[in-house]
VOZA-364838 format. One record per atom (N, C-alpha, C): x, y, z; residue in one letter. Coordinates in steps of 0.02 Angstrom, whole numbers, plus 32768, in hexadecimal, padded with zeros to 4 digits. Example, Ala and Ser with C-alpha at 12.3 -4.5 7.8 and 13.67 -1.06 7.14 Angstrom:
BEGIN
82947EE48186a/82677F1F8186a/82947F5B8186a/82827F908162s/82AC7FCB8165s/82858002818As/
This chain:
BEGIN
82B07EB38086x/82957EDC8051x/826E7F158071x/82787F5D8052x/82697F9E8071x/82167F9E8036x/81DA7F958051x/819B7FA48039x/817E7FEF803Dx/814A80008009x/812C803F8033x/80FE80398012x/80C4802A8057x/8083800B803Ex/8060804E801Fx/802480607FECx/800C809B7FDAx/7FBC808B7FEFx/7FA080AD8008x/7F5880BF8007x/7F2380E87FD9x/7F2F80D87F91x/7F1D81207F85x/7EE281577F8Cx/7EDF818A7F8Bx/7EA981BD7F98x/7EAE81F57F7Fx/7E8682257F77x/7E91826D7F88x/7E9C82927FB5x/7E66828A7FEAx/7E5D82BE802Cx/7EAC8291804Ax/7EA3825F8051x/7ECD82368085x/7EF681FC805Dx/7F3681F2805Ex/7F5581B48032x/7F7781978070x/7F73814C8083x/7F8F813080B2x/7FD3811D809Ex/7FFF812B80D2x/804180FC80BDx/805980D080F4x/808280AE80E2x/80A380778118x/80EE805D80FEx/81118073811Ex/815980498101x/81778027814Cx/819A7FD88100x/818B7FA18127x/81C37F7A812Ex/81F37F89815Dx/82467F47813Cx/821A7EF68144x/82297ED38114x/82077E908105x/82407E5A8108x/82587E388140x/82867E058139x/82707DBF8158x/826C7D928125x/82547D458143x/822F7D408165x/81FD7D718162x/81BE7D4D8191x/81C67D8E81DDx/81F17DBB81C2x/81F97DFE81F5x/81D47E2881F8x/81A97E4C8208x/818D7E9481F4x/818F7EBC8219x/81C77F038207x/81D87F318229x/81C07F69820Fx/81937F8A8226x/81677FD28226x/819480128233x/81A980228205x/81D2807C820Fx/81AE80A4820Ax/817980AB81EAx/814E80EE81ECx/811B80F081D6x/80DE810481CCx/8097810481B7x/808A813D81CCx/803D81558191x/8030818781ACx/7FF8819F8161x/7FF281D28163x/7FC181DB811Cx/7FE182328114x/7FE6822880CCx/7FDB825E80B3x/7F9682938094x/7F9B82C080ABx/7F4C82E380AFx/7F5783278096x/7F20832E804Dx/7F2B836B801Fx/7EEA83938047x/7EE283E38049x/7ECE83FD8065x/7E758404802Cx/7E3A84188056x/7DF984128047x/7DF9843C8015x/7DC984467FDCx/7DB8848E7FCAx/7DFC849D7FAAx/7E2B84727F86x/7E4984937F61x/7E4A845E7F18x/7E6884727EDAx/7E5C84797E9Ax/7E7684227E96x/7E5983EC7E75x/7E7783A47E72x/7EBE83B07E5Fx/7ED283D77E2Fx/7F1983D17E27x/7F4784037E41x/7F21840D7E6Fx/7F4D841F7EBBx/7F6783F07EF0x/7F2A83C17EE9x/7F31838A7F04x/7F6583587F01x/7F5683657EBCx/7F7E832D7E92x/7FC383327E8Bx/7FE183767E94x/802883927E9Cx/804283887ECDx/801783987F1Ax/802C83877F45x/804783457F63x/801C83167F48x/801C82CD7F41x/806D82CC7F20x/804A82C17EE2x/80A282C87EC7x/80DD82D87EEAx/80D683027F09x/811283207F2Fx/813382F47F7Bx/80F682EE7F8Cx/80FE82BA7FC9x/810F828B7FBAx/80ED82647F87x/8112821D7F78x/815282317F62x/816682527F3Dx/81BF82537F26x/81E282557F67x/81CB827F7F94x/81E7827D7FE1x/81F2823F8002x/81B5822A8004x/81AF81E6802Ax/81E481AD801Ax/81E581AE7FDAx/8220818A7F9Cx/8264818E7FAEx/827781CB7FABx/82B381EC7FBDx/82C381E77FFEx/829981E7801Dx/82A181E88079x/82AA8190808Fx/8277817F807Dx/828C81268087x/82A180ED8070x/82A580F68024x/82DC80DE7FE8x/82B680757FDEx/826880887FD8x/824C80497FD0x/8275800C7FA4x/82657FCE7FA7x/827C7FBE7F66x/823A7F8D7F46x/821D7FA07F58x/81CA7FA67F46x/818D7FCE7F6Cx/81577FDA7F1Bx/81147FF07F40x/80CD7FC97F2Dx/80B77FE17F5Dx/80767F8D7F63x/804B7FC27F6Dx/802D7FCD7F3Bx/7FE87FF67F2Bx/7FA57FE27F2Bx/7F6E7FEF7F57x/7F367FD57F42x/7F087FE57EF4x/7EF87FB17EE9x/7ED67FDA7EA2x/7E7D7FD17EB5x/7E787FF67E7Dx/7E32802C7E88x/7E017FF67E8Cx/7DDE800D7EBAx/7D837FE27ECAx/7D3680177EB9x/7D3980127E7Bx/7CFF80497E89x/7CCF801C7EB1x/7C9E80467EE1x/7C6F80317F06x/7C2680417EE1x/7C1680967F04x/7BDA80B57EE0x/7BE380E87EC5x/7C1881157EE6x/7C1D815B7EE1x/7C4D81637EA8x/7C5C814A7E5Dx/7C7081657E1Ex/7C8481AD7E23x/7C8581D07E24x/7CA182037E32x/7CE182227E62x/7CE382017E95x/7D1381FE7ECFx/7D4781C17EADx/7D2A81897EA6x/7D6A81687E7Cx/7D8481867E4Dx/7D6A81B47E19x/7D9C81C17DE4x/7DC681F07DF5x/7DAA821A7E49x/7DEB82497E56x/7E20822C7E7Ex/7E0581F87E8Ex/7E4181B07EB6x/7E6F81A07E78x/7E47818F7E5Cx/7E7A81667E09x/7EA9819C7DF3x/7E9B81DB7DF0x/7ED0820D7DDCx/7EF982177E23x/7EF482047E5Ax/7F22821C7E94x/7F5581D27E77x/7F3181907E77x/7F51815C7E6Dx/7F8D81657E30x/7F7B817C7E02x/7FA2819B7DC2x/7FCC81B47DD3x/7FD481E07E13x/800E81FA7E19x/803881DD7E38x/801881B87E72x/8043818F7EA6x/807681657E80x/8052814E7E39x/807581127E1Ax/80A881377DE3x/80A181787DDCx/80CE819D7DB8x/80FF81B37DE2x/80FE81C77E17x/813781CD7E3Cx/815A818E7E64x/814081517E55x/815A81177E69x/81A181117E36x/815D81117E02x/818F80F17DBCx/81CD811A7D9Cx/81AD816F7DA6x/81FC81907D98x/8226818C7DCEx/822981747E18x/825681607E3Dx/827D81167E28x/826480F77E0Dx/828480CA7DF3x/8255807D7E20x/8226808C7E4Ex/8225804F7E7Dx/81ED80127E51x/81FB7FE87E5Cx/81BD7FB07E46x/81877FB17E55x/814C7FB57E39x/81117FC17E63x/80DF7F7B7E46x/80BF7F787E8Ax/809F7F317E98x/805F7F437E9Cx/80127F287E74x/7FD57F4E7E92x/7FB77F127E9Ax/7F897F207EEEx/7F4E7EDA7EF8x/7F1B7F087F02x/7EE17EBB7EF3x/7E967ED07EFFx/7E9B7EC87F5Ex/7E647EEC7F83x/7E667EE57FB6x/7E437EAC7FD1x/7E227E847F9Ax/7E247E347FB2x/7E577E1E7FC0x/7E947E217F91x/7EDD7E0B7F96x/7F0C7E207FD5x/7EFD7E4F7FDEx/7F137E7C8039x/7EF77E3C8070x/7EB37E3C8057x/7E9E7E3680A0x/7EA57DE6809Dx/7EA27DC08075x/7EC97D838065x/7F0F7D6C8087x/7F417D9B8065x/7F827D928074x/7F8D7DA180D5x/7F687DD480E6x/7F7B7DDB8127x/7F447DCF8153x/7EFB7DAE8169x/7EDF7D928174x/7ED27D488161x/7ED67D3C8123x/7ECC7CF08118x/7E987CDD80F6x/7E617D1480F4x/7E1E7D1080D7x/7DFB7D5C80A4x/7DFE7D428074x/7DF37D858041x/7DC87DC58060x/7D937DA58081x/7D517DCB809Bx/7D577DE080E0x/7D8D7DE18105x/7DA27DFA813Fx/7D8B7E35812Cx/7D7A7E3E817Ex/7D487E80819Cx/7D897EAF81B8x/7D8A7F0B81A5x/7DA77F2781B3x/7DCB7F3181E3x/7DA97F1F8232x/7DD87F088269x/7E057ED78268x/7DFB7EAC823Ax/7E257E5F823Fx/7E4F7E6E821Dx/7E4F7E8281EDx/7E967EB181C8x/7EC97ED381FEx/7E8E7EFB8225x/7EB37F2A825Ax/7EDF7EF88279x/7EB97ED682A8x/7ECC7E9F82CEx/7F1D7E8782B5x/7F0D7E648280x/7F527E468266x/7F907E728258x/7F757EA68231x/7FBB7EDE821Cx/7FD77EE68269x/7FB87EEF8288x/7FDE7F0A82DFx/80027ECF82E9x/7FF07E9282F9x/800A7E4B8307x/80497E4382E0x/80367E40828Ex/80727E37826Bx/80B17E70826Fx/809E7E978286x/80D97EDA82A0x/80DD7ED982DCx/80C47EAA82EFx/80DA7EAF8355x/80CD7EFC836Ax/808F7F0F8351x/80857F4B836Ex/80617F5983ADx/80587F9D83DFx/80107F8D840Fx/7FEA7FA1840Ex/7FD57FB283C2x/7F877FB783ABx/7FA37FD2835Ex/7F587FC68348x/7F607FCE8300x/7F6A801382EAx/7F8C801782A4x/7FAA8072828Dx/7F6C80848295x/7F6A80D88288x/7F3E810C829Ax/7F5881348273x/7F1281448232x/7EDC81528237x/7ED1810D8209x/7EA7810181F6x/7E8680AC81B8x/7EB880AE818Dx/7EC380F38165x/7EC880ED812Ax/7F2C80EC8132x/7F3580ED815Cx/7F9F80D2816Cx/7F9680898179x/7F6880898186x/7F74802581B6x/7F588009817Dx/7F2C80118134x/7F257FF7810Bx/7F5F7FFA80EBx/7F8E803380EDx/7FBC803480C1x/7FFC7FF480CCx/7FDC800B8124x/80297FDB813Dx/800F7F81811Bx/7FCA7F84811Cx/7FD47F1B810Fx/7FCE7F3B80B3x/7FCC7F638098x/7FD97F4A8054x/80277F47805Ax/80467F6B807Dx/80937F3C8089x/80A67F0680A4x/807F7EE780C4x/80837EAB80DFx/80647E6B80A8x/803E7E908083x/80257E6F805Ex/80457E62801Cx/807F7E887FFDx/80B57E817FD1x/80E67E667FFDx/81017E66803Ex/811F7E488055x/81267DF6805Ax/80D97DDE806Ex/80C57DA68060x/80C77D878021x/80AF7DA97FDEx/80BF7D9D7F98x/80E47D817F83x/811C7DAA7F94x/81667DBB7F65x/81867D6D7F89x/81767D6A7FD1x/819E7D207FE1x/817E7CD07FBBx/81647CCB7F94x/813B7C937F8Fx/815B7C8B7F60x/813D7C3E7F56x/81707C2A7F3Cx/815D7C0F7F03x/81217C307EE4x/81057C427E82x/81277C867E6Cx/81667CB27E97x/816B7CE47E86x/81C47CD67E8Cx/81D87C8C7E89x/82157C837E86x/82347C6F7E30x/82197C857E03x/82277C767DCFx/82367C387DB9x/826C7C1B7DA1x/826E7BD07D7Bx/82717B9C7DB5x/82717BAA7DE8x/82697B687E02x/82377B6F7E37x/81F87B877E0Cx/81CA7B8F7E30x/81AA7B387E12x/81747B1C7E57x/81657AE97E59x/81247AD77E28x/80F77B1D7E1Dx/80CF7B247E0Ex/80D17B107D94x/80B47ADC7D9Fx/80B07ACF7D43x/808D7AFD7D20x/80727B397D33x/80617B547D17x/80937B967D06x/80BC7BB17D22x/80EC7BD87D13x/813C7BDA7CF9x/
């Protein structure tokens, strides 16, 4: 399965695309997309747009694993995140791809083991689980890459196998 993890942002949106087979993880590309300072949000926001339809078209996901929003303190910076996010997920969805969103407890869960993993230990693992020799560069691609690792992990389990899932509650 072809992933493409999203980071979202304004200044900087991380990406990571991920071929996902049985327990495989093969890293094709990472990297962030970055709208320029000092210009108008829905300049931003176009540009965004545009890249993701690229990105789409260029690597032909068959999912996207989006982080969703954490406000912290700064209210203001999230709501211009939430409108970059708006678009990411509008150009997901008119491409046609499935889109998947976790909390980044759920990231750091799925590919560490422990919700509250510390930002290096994330690092740590995304490199390991991609047999890489060191972790992506700059933060915000190597977050992108384990929210693909982290739908990767998801999608195999086996509460997400429909009727003959083991689980009595589904």
């Amino acid at each position: 399965m072809r992933i493409l993890g999203i980071d979202p942002g304004v200044a900087t949106i991380g990406f990571g695309v991920l071929d996902a087979d049985r327990g495989r993880n093969t890293l094709l590309k990472c990297g962030v997309i970055t709208t320029p300072a000092h210009t108008s949000l829905s300049s931003r926001l176009e540009q965004i747009f545009h890249d993701m339809q690229d990105l789409l078209a260029i690597f032909k996901p068959e999912a996207v694993s989006v982080e969703e929003l954490f406000f912290n303190t700064n209210i203001t910076t999230g709501i211009a995140v939430a409108h970059a996010r708006g678009v990411i997920l509008l150009a997901c969805r008119l491409a046609g791809v499935p889109i998947f969103e976790y909390t980044p407890l759920q990231v750091k869960q799925s590919v560490v083991g422990y919700g509250r993993a510390e930002k290096r230990q994330v690092m740590d693992m995304v490199k390991r689980l991609c047999n890489l020799p060191a972790p992506p560069k700059p933060d915000d691609a190597a977050d992108a890459v384990a929210l693909a690792l982290c739908h990767a992990r998801s999608s195999t389990s086996l509460l997400n196998r429909g009727g003959d899932s083991p689980c009595s509650t589904t």
